[in-house]
C-alpha positions in Angstrom: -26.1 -7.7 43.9 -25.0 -4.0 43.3 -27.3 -4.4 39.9 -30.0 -5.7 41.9 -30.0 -3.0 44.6 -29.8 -0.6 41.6 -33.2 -2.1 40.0 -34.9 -2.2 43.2 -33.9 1.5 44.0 -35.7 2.9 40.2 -38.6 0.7 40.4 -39.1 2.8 43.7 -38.4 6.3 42.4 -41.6 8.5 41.0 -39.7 11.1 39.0 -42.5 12.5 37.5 -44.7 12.6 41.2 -41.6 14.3 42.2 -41.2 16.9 39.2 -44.5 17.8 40.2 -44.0 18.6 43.8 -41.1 20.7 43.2 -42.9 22.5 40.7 -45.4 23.6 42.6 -43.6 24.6 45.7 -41.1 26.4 43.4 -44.4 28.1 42.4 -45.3 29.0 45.8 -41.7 30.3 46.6 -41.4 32.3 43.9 -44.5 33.8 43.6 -44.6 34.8 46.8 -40.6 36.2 46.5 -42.3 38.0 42.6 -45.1 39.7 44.4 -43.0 41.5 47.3 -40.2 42.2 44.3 -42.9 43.9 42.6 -44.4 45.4 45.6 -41.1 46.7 46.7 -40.3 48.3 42.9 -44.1 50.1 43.0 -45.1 51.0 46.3 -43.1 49.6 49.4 -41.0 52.8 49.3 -43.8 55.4 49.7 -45.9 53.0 52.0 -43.1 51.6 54.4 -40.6 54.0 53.8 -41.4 57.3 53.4 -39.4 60.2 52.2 -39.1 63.8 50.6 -36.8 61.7 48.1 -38.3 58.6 46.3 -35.4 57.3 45.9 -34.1 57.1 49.6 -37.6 55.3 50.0 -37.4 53.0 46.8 -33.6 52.3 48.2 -35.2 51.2 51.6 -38.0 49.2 49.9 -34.8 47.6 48.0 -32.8 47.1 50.7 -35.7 44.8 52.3 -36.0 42.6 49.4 -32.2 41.8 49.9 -32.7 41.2 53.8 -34.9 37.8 52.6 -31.6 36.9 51.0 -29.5 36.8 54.3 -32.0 34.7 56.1 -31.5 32.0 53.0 -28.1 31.0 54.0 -29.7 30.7 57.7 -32.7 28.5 56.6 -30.5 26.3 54.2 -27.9 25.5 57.3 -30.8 24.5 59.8 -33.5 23.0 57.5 -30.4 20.9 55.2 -29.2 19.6 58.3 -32.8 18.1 59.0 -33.5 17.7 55.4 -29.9 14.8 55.8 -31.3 13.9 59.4 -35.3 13.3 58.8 -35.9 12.9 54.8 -35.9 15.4 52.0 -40.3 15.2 52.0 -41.0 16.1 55.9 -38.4 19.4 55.8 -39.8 20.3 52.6 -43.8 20.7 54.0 -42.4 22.9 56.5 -40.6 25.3 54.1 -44.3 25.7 52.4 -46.1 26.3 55.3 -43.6 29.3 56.4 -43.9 30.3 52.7 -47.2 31.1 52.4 -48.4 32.0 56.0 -45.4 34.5 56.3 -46.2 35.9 52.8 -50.1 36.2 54.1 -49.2 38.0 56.9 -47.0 40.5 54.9 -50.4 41.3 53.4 -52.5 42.1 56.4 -49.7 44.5 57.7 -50.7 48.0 58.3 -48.5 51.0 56.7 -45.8 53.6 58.3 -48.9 56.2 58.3 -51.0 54.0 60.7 -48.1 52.8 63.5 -45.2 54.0 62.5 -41.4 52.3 62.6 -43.5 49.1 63.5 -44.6 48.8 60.2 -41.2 48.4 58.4 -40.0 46.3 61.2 -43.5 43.9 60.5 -42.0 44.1 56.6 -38.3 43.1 57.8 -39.7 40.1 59.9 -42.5 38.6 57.4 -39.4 38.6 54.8 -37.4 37.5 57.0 -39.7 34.5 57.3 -40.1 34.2 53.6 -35.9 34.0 52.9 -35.6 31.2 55.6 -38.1 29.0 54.1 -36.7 29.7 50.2 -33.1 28.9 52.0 -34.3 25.1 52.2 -36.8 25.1 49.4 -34.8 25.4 46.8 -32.2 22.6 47.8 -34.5 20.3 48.9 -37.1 20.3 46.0 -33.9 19.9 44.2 -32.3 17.1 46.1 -35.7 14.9 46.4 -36.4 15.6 42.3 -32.9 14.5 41.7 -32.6 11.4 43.8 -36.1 10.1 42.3 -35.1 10.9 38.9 -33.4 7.7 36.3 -30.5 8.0 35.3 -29.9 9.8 32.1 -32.3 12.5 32.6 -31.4 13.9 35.9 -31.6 16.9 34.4 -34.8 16.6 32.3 -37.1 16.2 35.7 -34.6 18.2 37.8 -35.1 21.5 36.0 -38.8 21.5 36.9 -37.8 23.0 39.8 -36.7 26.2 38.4 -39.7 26.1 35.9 -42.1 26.7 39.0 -39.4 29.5 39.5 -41.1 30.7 36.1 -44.7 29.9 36.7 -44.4 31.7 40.0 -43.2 34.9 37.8 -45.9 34.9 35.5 -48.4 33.9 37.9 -47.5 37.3 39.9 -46.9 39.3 37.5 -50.7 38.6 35.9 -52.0 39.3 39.6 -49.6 42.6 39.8 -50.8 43.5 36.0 -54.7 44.3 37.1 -53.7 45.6 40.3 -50.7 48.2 39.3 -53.6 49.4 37.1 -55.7 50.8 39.8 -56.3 54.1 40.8 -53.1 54.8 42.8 -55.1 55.7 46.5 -57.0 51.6 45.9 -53.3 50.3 44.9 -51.7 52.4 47.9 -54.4 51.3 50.1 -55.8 47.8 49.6 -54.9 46.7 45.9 -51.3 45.5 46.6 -52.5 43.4 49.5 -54.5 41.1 47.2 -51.5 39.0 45.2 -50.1 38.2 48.6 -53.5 36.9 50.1 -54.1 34.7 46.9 -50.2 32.7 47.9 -52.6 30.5 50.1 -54.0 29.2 47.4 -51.4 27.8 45.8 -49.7 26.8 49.1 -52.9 24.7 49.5 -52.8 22.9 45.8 -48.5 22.5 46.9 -49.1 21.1 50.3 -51.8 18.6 49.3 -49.5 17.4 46.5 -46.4 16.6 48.5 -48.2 14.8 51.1 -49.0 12.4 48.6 -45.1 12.0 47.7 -43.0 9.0 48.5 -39.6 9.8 50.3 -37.0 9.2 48.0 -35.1 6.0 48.0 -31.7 7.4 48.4 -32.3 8.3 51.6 -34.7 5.3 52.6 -31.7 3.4 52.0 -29.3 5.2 53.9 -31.7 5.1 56.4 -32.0 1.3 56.8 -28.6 0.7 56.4 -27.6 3.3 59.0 -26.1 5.4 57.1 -27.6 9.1 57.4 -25.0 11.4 58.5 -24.8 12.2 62.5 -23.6 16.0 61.5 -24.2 17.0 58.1 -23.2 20.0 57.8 -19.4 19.4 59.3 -19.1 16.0 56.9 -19.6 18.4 54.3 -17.1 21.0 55.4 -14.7 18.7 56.2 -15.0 16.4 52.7 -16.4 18.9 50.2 -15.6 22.3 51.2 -14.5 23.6 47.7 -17.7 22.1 45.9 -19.6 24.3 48.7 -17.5 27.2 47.2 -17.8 26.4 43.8 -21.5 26.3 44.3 -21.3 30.0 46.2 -19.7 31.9 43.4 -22.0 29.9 40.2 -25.0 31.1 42.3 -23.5 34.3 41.9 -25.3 34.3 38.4 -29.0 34.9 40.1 -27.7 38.3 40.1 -28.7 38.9 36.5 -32.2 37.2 37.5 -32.9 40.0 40.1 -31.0 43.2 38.2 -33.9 42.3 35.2 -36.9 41.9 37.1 -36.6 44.0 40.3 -34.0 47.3 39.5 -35.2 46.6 35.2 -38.6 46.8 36.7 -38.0 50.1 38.4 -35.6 51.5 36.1 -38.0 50.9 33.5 -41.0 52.6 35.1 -38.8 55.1 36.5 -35.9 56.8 34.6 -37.1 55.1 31.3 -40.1 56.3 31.8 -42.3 52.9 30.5 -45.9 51.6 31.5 -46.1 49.7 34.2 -48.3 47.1 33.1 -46.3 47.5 29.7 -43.4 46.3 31.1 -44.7 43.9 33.6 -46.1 42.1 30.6 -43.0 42.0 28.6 -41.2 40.5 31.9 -44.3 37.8 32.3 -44.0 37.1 28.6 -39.8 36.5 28.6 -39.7 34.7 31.5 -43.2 32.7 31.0 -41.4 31.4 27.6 -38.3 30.1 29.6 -41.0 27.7 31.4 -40.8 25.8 27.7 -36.8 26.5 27.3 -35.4 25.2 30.5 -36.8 21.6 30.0 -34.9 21.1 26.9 -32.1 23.2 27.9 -31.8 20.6 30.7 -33.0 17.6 28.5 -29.8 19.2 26.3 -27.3 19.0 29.5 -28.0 15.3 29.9 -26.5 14.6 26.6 -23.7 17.2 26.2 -22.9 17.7 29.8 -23.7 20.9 32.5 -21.1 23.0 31.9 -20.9 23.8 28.1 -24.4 25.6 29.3 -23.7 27.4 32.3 -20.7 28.6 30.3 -23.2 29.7 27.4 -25.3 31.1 29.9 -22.8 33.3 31.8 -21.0 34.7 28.6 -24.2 35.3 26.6 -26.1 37.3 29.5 -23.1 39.1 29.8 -23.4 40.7 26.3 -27.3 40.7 26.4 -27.8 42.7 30.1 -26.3 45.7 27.5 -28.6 45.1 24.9 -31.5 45.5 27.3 -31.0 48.4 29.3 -29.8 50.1 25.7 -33.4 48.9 24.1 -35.1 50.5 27.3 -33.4 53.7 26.6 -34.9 53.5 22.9 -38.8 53.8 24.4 -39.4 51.2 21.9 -41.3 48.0 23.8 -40.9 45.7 21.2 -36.8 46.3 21.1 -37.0 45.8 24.9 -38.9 42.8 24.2 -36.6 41.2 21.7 -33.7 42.5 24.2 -35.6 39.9 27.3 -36.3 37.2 25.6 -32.7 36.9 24.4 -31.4 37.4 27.5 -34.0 35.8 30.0 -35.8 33.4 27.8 -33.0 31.5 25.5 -29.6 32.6 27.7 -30.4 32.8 31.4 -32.6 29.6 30.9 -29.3 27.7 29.9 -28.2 28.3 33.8 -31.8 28.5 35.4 -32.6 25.4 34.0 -29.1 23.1 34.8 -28.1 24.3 37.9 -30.9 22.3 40.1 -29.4 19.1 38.9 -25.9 20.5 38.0 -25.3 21.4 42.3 -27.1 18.6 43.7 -24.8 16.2 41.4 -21.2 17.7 43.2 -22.9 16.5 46.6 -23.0 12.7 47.9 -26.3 11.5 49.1 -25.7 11.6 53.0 -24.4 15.9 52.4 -26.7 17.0 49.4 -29.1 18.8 50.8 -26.8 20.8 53.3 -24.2 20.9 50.6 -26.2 22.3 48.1 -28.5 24.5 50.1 -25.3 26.4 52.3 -23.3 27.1 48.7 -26.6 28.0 46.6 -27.7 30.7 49.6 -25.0 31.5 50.4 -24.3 33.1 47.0 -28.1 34.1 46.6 -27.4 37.0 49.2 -25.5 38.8 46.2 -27.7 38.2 44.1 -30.7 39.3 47.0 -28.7 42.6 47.4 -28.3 43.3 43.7 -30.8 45.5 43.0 -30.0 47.5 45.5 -26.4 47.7 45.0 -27.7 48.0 41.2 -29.6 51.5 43.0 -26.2 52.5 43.9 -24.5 52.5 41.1 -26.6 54.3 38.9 -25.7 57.2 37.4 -27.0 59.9 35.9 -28.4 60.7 32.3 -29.2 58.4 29.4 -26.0 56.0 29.9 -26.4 55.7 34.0 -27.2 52.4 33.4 -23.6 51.4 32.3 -22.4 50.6 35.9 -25.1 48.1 36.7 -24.7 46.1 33.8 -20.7 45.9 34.4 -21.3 44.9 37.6 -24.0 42.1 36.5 -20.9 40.8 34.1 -18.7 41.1 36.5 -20.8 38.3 38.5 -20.7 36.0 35.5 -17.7 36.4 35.3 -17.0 35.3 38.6 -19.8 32.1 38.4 -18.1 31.4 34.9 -14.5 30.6 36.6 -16.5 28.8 39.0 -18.0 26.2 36.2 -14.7 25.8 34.7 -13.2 24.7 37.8 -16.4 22.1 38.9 -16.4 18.4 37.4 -18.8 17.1 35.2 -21.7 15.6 36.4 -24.0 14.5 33.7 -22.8 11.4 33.3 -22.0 9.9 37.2 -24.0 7.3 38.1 -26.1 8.9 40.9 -25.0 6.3 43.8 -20.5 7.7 42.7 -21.8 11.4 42.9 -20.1 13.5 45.2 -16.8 11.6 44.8 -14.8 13.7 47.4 -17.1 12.7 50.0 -17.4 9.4 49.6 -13.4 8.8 49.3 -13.1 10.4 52.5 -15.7 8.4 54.2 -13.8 5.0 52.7 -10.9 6.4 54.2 -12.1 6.9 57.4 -14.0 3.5 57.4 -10.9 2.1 56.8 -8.8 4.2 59.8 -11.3 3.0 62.4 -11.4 -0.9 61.1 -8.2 -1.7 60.5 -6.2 -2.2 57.2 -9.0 -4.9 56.5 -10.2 -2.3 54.7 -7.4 -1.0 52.3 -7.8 -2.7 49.2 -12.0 -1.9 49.3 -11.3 1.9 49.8 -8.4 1.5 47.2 -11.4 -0.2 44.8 -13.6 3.1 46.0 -10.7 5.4 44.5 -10.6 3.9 41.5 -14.5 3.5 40.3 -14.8 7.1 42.0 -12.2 8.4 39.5 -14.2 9.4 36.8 -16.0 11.7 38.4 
């Protein structure tokens, strides 16, 4: 019977229908969180904030930027819990409507010069609106992609997720790339609204796409058989508080995402004294090339397991974040070049790539999606902060750069410790995932029945054991 069930359930599941959807609403997400990155590094500060010193206004431009990342953890609690309640596929259509009308709005907004403190407090609340929605998108693109995917290549269909996450770079940055080029009074005054009136085109191609998507079949069974979790988020505290924690400090590795291409943006154009379509390109180039790596970085994971990549990932950025910010002291491009693809296209693919599948695996089917979005957010507000924290530490002369890349290895170091202490996943067959959750429910099943029910959860214990 269990076969059975298990035949029925992947002749229902669309993986690559699914892949598709998540890659374009990962698109959407983060193009729209590229564009204001960009817009915050160029001319936010001047526009929003200004000051006698740039850098108290590129500091305030910053410090908006990581503002999105505390509404994340906010957005993942309330749309995970719906995401368990009502199906991975109606949260998910939400999430890209916020997306892209929030990110419109951002650019119809006037500037300080025209009304004043209203203007950065229009910023604060359109970004606001932008973090909520990539609080749940994230997790639940990740959660539906998973659950429709066979077994065996979880990983494979999972990380195209994250490879919107690199379409939506390179998509932004070749809409930033004309506009950054314009005489600065068109960019200050109408040129940087135009990337962030495009976003509603590709929220319309996104939207139209996952209307046409199935629910997954996961939670259409849990569904029928009454299982879909009354509270979510407190199962998942109660059963698999450490995997949420686990999750929190490996997200901790998006800092190196947003050190490179929000502070390495500005540092770049700033103290480094580069071209700002120069280096724009060389980002869009790196990170376009990781759209090719991640696939068989994940299609890699399936076979040899998560965590041997996320370890590579976390110890090889470490040395590489040094190599970069030494190759844009240089002035040479092409060293700076060689210097981002190591790090962003080969290394930081070998996390990008994994952990889609790798934190929706520690999560049971009734949790995931709360699981998975509280722990990934949660840590994403370092990360959201980084480059301003990365403002901080900078120091002066050629080597003021030393401080942010310690404290961009000191994060790895942190999600590194965090892999070594999660189980593999790879292998689980995806109805035994989450095994701490689903012993606790058998346990509980069997305190309110009656000890009926011993030697079944004793049975649970035992096929649950090798995860």
């Amino acid at each position: 019977m269990a076969t059975t069930t298990r035949k029925q359930a992947t002749m229902r599941k669309t993986p690559g229908k699914a892949a598709l959807a998540s890659f374009l609403g990962s698109t959407l997400e983060y193009y729209d969180f590229f564009i204001y990155g960009s817009a915050a590094a160029l001319v936010f500060g001047p526009l929003f904030f200004p000051s006698d010193d740039p850098a108290v206004g590129l500091i305030g431009a910053f410090a908006t930027f990581g503002v999105a990342y505390i509404a994340r953890p906010v957005g993942g609690l309330v749309m995970g819990h719906f995401g368990d309640k009502m199906g991975r596929k109606k949260i998910l259509l939400i999430t890209l409507g916020v997306m892209g009308l929030s990110s419109l709005g951002i650019g119809f907004l006037p500037s300080y010069s025209q009304i004043g403190y209203w203007a950065p407090v229009l910023l604060v609340a359109g970004r606001l609106a932008q973090g909520f929605s990539a609080g749940a998108e994230s997790a639940g693109a990740s959660t539906l992609t998973l659950e429709h995917s066979p077994e065996g290549r979880r990983g494979f269909f999972t990380s195209f997720v994250m490879t919107g996450y690199a379409s939506g770079m390179v998509l932004a940055t070749l809409v930033f790339i004309p506009v950054a080029a314009l005489p600065h009074d068109a960019l200050m005054s109408w040129g940087w609204r135009i990337p962030f009136w495009l976003s509603i085109v590709v929220l319309a191609i996104a939207y139209w796409v996952r209307t046409h998507l199935d629910e997954t079949p996961v939670f259409e069974d849990a569904k029928e058989k009454d299982a879909v979790a009354s509270l979510p988020i407190r199962d998942v505290l109660k059963f698999q508080s450490m995997d949420v924690v686990r999750v929190i400090g490996m997200s901790v590795m998006s800092v190196m995402q947003t050190i490179f291409t929000v502070f390495g943006l500005a540092y770049a154009t700033g103290a480094a004294g580069f071209d700002k379509t120069a280096i724009l390109t060389v980002n869009a180039v790196a990170i376009g090339l990781s759209m090719f790596a991640m696939p068989l970085v994940a299609r890699l994971s399936d076979k040899v397991g998560r965590r041997p990549l996320l370890l590579t990932a976390a110890i090889g950025c470490s040395a590489t974040i040094f190599a970069y910010f030494w190759a844009l002291s240089t002035g040479s491009i092409w060293l700076v070049f060689a210097a981002a693809f190591v790090n962003m296209t080969l290394l930081y693919s070998c996390f990008n790539g994994i952990w889609p599948s790798f934190f929706a695996e520690l999560f049971a089917a009734p949790v995931r999606y709360s699981g998975m979005a509280i722990g990934n957010q949660l840590g994403l507000v370092v990360a959201g902060f980084g480059p301003l924290i990365a403002g901080l530490l900078l120091g002066k002369g050629a080597d003021g750069w030393v401080p942010v890349a310690v404290f961009a290895c000191a994060c790895m170091a942190i999600a590194a410790v965090c892999v070594v202490l999660s189980r593999e996943t790879a292998k689980t067959p995806t109805e035994e995932l989450g095994a701490p959750y689903l012993r606790g429910m058998a346990i509980r099943a069997s305190q309110s029945h009656g000890s009926g029910y011993a030697s079944s959860v004793l049975r649970t214990k035992s096929a649950l054991g090798r995860e």
